[in-house]
MARVO-953284 format. One record per atom (N, C-alpha, C, O): x, y, z. Coordinates in nm, 2 decimals. Example, Ala and Ser with C-alpha at 12.3 -4.5 7.8 and 13.67 -1.06 7.14 Angstrom:
// residues 2
- 1.32 | -0.57 | 0.78
- 1.23 | -0.45 | 0.78
- 1.32 | -0.33 | 0.78
- 1.42 | -0.33 | 0.85
- 1.28 | -0.22 | 0.71
- 1.37 | -0.11 | 0.71
- 1.29 | 0.00 | 0.79
- 1.34 | 0.11 | 0.80
END
This chain:
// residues 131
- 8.38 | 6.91 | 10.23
- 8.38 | 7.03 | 10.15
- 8.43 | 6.99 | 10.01
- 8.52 | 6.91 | 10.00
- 8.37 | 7.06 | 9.88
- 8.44 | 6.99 | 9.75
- 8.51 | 7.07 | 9.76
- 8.52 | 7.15 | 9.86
- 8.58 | 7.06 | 9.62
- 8.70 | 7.20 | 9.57
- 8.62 | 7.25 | 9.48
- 8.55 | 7.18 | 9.41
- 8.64 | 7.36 | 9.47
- 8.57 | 7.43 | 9.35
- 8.63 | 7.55 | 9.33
- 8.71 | 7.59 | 9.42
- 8.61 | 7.63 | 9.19
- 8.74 | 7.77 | 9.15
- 8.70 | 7.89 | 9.25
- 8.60 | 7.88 | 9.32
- 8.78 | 8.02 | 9.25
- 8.72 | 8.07 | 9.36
- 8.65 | 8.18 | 9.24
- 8.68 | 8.21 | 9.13
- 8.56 | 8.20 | 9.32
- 8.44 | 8.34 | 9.30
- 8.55 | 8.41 | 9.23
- 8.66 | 8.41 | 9.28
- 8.51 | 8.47 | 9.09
- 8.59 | 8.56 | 9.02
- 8.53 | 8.72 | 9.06
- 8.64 | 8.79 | 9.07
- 8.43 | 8.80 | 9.09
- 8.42 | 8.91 | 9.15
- 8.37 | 8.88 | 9.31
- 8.27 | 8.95 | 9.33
- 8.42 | 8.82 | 9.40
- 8.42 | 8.85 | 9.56
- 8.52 | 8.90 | 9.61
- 8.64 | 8.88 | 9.58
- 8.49 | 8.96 | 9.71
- 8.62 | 9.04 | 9.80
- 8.69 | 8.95 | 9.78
- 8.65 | 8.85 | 9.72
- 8.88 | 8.97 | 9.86
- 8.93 | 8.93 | 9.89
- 8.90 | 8.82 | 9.99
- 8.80 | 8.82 | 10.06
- 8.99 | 8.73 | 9.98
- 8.95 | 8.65 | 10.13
- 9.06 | 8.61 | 10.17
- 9.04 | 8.53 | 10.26
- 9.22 | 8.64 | 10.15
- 9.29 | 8.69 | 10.22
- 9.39 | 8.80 | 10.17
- 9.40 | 8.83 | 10.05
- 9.49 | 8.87 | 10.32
- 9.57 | 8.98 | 10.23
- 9.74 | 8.93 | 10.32
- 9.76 | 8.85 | 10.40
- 9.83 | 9.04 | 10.24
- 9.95 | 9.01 | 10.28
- 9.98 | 9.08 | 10.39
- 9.91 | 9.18 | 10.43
- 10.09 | 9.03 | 10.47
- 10.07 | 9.10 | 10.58
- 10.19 | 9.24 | 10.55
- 10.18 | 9.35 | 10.59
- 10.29 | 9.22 | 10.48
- 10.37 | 9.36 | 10.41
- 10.29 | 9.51 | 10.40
- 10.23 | 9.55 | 10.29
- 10.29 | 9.55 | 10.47
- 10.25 | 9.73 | 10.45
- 10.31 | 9.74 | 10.28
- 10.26 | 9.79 | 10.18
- 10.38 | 9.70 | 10.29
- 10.46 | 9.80 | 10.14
- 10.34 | 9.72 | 10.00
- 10.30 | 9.77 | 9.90
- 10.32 | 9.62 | 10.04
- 10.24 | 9.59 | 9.93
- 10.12 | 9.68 | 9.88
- 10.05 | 9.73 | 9.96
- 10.08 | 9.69 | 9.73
- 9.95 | 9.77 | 9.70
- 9.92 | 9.67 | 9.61
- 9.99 | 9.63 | 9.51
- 9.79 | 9.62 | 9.67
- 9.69 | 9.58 | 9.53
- 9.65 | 9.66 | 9.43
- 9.59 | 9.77 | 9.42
- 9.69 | 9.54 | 9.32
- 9.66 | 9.58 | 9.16
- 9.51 | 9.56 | 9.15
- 9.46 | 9.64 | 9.07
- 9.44 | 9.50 | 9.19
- 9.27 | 9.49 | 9.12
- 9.20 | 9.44 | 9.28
- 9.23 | 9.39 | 9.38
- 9.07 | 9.50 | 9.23
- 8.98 | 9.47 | 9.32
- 8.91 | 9.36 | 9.35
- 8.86 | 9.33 | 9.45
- 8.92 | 9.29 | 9.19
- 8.88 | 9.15 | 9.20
- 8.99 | 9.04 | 9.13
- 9.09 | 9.05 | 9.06
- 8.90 | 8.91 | 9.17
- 9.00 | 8.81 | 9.07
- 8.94 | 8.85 | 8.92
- 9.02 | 8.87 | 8.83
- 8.83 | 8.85 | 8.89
- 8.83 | 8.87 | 8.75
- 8.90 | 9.07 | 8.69
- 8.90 | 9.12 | 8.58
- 8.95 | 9.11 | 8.78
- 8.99 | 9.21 | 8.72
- 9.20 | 9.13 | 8.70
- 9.29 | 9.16 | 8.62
- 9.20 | 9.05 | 8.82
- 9.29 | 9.01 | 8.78
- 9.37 | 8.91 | 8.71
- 9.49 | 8.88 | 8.70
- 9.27 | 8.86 | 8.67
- 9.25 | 8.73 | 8.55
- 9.21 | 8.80 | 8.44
- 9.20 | 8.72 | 8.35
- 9.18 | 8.92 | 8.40
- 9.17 | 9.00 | 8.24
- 9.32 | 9.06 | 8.26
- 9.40 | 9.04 | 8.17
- 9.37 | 9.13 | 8.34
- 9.51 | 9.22 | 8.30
- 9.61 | 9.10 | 8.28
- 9.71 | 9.12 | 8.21
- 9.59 | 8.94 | 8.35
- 9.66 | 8.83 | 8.28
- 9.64 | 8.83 | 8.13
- 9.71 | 8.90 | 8.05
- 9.55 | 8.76 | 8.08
- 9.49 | 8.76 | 8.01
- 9.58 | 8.87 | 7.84
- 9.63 | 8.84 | 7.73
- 9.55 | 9.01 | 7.93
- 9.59 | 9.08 | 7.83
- 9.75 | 9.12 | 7.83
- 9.80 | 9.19 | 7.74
- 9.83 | 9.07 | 7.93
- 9.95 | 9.03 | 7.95
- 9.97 | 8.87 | 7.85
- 10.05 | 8.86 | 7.75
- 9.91 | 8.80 | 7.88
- 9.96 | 8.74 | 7.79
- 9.96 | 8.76 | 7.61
- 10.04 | 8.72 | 7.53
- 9.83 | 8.83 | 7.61
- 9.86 | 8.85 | 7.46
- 9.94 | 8.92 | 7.40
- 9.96 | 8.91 | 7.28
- 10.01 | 9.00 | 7.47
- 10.14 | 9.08 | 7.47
- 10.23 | 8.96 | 7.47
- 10.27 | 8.94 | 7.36
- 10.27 | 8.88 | 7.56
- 10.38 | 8.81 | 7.54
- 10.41 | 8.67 | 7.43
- 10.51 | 8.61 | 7.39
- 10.24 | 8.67 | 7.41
- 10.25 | 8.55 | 7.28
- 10.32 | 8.64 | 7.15
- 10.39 | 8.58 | 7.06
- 10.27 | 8.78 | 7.15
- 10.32 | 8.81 | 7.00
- 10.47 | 8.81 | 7.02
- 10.54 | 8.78 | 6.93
- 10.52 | 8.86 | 7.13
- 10.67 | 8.87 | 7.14
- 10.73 | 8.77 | 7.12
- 10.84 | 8.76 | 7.06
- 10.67 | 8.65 | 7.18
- 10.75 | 8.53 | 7.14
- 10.75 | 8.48 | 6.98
- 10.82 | 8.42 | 6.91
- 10.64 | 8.55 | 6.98
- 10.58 | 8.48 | 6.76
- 10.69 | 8.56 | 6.74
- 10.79 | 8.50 | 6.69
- 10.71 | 8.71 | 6.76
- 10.84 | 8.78 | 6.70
- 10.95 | 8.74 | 6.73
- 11.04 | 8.77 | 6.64
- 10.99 | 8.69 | 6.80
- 11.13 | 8.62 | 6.87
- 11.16 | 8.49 | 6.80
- 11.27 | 8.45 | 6.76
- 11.04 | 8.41 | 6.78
- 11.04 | 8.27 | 6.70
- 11.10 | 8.30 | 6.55
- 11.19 | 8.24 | 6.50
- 11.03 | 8.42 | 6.50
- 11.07 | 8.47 | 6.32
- 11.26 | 8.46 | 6.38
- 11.33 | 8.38 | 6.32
- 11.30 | 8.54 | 6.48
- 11.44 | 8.62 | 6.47
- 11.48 | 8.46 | 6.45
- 11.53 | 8.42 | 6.34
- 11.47 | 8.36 | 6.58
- 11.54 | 8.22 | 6.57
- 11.54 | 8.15 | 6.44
- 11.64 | 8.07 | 6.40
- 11.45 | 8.16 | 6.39
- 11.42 | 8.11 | 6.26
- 11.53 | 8.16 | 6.14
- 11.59 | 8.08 | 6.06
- 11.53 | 8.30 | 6.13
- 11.67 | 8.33 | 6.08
- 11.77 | 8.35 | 6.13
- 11.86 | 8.40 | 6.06
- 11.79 | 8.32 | 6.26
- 11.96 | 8.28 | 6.29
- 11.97 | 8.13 | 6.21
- 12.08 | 8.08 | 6.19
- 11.88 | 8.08 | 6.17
- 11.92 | 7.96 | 6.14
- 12.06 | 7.96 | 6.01
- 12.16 | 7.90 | 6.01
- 12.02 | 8.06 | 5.92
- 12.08 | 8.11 | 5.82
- 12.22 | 8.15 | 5.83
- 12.30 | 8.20 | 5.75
- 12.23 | 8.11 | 5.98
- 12.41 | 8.16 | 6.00
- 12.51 | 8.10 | 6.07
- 12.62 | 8.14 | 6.11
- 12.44 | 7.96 | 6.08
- 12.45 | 7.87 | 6.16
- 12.55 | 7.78 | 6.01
- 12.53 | 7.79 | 5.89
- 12.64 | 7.71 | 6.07
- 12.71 | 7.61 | 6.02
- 12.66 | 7.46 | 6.08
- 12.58 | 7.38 | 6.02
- 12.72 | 7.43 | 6.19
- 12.62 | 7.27 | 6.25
- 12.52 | 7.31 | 6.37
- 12.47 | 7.42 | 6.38
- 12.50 | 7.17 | 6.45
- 12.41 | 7.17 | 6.52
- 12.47 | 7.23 | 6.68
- 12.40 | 7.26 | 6.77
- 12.58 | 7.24 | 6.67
- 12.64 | 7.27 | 6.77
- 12.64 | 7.44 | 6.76
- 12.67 | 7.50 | 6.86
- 12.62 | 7.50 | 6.67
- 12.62 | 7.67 | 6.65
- 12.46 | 7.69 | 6.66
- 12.41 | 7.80 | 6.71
- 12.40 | 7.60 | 6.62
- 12.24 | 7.62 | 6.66
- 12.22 | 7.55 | 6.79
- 12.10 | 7.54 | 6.79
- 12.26 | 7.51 | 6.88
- 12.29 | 7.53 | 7.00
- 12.35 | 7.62 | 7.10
- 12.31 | 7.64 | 7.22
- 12.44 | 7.65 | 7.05
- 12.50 | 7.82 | 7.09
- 12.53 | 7.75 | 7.23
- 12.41 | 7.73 | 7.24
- 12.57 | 7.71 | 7.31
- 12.58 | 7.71 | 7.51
- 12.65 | 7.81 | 7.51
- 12.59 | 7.87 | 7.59
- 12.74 | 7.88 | 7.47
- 12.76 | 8.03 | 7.53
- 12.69 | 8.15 | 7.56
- 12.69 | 8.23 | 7.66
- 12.60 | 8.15 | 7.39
- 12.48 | 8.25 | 7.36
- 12.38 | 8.22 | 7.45
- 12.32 | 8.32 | 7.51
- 12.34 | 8.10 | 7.48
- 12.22 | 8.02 | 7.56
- 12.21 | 8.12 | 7.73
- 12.13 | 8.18 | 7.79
- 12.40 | 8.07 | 7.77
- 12.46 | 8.10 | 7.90
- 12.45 | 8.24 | 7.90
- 12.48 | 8.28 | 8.02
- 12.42 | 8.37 | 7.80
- 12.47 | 8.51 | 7.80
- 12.30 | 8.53 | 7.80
- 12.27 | 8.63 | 7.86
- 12.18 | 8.44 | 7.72
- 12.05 | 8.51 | 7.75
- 11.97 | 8.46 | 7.82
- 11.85 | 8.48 | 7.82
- 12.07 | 8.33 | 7.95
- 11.99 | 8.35 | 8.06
- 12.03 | 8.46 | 8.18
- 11.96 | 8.48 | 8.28
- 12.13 | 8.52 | 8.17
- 12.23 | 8.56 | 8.25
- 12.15 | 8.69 | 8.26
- 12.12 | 8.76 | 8.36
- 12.14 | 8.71 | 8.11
- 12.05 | 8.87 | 8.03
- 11.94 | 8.90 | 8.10
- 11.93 | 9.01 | 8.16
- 11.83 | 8.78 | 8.13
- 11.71 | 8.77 | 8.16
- 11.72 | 8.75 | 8.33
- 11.65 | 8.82 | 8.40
- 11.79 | 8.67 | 8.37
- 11.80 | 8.68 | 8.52
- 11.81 | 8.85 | 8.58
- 11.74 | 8.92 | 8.65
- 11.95 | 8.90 | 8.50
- 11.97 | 9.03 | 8.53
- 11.78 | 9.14 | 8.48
- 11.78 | 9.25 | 8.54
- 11.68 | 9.11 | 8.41
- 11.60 | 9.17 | 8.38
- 11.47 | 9.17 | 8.50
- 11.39 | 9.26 | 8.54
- 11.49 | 9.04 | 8.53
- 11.42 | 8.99 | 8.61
- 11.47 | 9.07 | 8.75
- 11.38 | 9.10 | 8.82
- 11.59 | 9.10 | 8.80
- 11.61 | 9.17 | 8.94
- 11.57 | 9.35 | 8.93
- 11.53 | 9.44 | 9.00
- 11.62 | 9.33 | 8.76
- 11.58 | 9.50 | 8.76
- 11.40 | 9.53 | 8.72
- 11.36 | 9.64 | 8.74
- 11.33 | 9.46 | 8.69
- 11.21 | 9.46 | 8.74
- 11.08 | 9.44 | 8.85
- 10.96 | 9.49 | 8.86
- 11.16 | 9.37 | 8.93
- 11.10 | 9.29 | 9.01
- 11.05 | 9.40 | 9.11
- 11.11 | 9.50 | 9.16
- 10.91 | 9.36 | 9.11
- 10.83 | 9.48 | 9.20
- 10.78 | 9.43 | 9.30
- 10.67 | 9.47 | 9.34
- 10.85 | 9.31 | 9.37
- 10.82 | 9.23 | 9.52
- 10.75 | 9.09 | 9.52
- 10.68 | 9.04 | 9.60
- 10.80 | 9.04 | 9.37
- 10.76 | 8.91 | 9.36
- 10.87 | 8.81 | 9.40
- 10.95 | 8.76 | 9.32
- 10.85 | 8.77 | 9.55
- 11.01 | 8.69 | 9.57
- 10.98 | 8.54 | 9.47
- 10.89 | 8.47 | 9.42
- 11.15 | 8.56 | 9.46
- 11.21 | 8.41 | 9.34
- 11.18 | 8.46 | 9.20
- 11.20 | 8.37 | 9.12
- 11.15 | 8.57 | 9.14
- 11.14 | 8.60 | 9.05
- 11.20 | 8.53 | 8.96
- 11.17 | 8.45 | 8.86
- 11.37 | 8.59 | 9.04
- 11.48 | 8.54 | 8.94
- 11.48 | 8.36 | 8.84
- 11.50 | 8.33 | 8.72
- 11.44 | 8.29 | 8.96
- 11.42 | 8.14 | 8.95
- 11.30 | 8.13 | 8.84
- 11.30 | 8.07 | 8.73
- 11.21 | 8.19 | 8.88
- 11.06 | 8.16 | 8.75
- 11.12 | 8.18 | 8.62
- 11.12 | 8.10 | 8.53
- 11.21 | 8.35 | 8.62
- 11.22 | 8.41 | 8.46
- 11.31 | 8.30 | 8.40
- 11.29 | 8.27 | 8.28
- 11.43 | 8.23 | 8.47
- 11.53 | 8.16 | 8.43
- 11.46 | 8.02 | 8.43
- 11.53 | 7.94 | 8.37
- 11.36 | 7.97 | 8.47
- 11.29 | 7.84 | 8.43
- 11.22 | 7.88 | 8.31
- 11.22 | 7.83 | 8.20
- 11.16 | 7.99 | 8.33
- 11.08 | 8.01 | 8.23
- 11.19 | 7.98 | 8.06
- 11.19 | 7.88 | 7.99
- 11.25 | 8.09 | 8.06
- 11.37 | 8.09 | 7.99
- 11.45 | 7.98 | 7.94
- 11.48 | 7.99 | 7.82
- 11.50 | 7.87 | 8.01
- 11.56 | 7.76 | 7.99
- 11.41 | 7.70 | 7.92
- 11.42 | 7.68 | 7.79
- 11.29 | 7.66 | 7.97
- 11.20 | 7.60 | 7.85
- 11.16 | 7.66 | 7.73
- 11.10 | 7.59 | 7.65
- 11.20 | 7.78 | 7.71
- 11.13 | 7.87 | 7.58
- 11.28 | 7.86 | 7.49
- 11.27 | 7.88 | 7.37
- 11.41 | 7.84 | 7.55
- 11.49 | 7.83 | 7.44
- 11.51 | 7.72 | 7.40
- 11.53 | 7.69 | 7.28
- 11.50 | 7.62 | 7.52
- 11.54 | 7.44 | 7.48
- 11.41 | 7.45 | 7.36
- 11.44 | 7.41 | 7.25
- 11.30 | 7.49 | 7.37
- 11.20 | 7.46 | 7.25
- 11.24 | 7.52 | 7.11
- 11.26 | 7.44 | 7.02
- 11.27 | 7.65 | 7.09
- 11.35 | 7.72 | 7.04
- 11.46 | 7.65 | 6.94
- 11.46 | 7.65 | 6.82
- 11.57 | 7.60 | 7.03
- 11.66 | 7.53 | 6.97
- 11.62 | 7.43 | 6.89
- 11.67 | 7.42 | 6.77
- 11.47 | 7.33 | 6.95
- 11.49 | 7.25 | 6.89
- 11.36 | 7.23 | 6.75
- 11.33 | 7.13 | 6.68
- 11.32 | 7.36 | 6.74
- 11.25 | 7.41 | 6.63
- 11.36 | 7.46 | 6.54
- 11.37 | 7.42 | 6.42
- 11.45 | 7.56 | 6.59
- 11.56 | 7.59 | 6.50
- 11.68 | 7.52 | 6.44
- 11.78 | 7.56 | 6.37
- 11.64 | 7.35 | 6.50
- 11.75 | 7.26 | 6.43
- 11.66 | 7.16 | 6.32
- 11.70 | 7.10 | 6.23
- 11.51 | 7.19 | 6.38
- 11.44 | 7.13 | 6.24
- 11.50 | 7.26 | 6.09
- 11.53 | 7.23 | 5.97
- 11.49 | 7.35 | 6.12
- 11.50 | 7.46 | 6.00
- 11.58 | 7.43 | 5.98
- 11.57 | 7.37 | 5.87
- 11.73 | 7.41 | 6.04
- 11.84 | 7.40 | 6.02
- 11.86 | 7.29 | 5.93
- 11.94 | 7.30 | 5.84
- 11.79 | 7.17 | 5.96
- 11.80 | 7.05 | 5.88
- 11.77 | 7.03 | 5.75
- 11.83 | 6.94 | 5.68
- 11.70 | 7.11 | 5.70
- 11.58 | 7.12 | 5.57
- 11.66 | 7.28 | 5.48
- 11.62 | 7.33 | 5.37
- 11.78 | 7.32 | 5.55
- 11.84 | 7.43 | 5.48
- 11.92 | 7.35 | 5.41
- 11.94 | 7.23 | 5.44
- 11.98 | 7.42 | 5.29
- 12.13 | 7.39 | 5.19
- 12.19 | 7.49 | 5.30
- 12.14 | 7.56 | 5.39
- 12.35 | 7.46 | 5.20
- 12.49 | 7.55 | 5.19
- 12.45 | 7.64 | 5.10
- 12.38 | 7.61 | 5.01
- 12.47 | 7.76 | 5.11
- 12.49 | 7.84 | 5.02
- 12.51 | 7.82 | 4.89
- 12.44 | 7.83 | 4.79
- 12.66 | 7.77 | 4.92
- 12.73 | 7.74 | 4.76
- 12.70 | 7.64 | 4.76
- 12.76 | 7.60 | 4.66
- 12.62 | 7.54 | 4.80
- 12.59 | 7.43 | 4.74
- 12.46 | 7.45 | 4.67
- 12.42 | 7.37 | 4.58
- 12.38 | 7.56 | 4.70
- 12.24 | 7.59 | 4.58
- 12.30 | 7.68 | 4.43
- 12.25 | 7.68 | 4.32
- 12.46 | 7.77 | 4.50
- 12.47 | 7.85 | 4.42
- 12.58 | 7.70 | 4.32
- 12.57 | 7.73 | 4.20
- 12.62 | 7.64 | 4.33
- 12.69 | 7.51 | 4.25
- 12.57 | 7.45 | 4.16
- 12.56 | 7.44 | 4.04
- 12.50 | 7.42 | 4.23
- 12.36 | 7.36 | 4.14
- 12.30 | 7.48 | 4.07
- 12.22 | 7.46 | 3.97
- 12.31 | 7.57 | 4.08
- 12.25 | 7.68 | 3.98
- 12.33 | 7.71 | 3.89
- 12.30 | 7.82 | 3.84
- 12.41 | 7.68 | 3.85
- 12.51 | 7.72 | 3.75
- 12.57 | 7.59 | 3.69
- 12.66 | 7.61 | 3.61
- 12.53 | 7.46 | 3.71
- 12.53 | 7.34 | 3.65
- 12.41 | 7.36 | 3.53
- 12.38 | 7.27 | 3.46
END
């Protein structure tokens, strides 16, 4: 038998055995477009999330405040907690949102320590402008 992807509009070919479960779509291609359109929802949020990191950089003193491990430790904690209060019977949630989370900030940081690098002091642009 090869491998090959599965049929995007054929029945199911299997189900869960949980009563409590309700299917979201009738097919895989209905459920590969509501991804689809979930993700484009989550790329812009992150594009908007990327701008905010980009200006924390502006308040940051060293590399160690653009690191934050407290702040880091308070918005996975944030997100774990979002992830229980959402969760609509996806077991381990918790674990995905917090993997997820730990790679989108470690990237984060280390986009926000390039800004960080390539900024002045304040008073050191407002020193050179009055020279």
């Amino acid at each position: 038998m090869t491998e090959r992807e599965p049929a995007v509009d054929g029945a199911p070919l299997r189900e869960f055995t949980d009563p409590a479960y309700m299917p979201l779509c009738a097919s895989l291609s209905q459920v590969r477009a509501s991804i689809d359109r979930l993700d484009g929802d989550i790329v812009r949020l992150i594009a908007e999330r990327a701008m905010y990191v980009k200006d924390a950089a502006r308040f940051k003193r060293d590399a160690f405040q653009v690191r934050a491990p407290a702040r880091q430790a308070e918005v996975f904690e944030k997100a774990i907690g979002l992830a229980r209060e959402h969760n609509r019977g996806f077991e381990n949630l918790e674990q995905v949102v917090e993997k997820t989370y730990r790679a989108m900030v470690a990237a984060f940081i280390e986009n926000e320590q390039l800004y960080f690098n390539f900024m002045v002091p304040t008073g050191d642009r407002n020193d050179q402008n009055s020279r």
